[in-house]
C-alpha positions as CSV (number, residue, x, y, z in Angstrom):
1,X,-9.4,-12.2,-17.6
2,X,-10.8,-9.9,-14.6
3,X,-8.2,-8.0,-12.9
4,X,-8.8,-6.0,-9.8
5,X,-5.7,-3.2,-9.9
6,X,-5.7,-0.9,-6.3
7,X,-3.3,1.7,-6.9
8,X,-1.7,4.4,-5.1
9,X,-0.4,7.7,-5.6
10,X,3.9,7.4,-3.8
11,X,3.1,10.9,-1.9
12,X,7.1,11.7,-1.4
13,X,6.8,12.8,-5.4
14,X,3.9,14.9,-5.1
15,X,4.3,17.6,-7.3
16,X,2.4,20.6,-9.2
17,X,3.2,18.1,-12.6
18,X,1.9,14.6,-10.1
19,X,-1.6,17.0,-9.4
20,X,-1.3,17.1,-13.8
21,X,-1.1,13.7,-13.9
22,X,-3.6,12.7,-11.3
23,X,-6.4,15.5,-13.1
24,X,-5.2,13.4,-16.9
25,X,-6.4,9.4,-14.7
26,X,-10.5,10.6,-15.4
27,X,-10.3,11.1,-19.1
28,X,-7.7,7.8,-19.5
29,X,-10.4,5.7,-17.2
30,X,-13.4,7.1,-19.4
31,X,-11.5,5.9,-22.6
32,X,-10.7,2.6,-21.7
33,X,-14.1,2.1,-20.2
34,X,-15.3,2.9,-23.6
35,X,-13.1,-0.1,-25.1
36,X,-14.1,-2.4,-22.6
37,X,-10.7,-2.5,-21.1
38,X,-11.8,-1.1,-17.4
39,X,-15.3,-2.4,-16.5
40,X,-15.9,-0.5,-13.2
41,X,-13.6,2.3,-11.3
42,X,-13.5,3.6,-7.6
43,X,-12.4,6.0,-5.5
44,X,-10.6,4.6,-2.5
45,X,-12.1,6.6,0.4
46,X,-9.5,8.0,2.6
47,X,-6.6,6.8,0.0
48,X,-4.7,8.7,-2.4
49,X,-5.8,6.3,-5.0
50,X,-8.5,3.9,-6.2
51,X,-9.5,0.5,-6.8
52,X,-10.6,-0.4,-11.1
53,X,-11.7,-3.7,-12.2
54,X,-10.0,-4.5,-15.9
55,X,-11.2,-6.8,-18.0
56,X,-7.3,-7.7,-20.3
57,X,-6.6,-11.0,-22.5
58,X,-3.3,-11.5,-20.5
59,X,-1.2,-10.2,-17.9
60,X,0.6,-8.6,-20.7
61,X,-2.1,-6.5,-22.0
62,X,-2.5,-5.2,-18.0
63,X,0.8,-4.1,-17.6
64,X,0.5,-2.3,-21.2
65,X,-2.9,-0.9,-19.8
66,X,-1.3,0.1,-16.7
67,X,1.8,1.4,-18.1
68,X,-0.2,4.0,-20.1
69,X,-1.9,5.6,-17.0
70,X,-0.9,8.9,-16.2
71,X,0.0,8.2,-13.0
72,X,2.0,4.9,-13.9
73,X,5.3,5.7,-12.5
74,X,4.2,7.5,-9.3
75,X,2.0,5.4,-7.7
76,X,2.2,1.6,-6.3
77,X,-0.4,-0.9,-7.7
78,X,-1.3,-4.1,-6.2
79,X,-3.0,-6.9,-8.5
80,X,-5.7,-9.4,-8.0
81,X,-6.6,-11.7,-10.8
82,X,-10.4,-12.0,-10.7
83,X,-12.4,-15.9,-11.0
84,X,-15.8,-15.6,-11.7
85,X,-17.9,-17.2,-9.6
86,X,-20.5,-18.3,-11.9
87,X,-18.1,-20.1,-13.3
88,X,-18.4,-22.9,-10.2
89,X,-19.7,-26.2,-11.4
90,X,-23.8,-25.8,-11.2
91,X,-24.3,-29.7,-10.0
92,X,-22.0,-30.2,-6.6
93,X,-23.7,-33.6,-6.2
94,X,-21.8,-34.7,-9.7
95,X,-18.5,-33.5,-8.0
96,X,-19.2,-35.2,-4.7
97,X,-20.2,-38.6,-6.5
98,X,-16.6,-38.6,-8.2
99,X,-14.9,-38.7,-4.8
């Protein structure tokens, strides 16, 4: 399953140890990039925060994914669940003919 997590940073707890956290997101985004578990990540441009694709078995495995982020209990995330769009039946006039 495709996930698309936006996420941003809850600015009333900026801290010196928040600015830690938010220089640790790179290296966790790089590793889980190299396991397959994040398949794209953006910076949100005028937001303190970004946008990353993750590709997780279950909703469970996100929230473990998101749970180990650095920044996991100082920011707000939002969740979309991603459909593939190739995924569409290829032959409409099949789908049309059972109506």
């Amino acid at each position: 399953m495709k996930f698309l997590v936006l996420w941003q940073l809850d600015l009333s707890r900026l801290s010196e140890a928040v600015a830690r956290m938010v220089g640790r997101m790179p290296e966790y985004g790089a590793r889980l990039e190299s396991q397959g578990k994040v398949l794209s990540r953006y910076h949100v441009v005028g937001a303190h925060g970004g946008a990353w694709i993750y590709e997780a078995e279950s909703a469970e495995e996100l929230e473990r994914l998101l749970a180990g982020a650095p920044v996991y209990n100082v920011a707000t995330y939002t969740v979309h669940v991603l459909a593939d769009m190739d995924d569409a039946p290829a032959d409409t006039d099949d789908a049309e003919a059972r109506d």
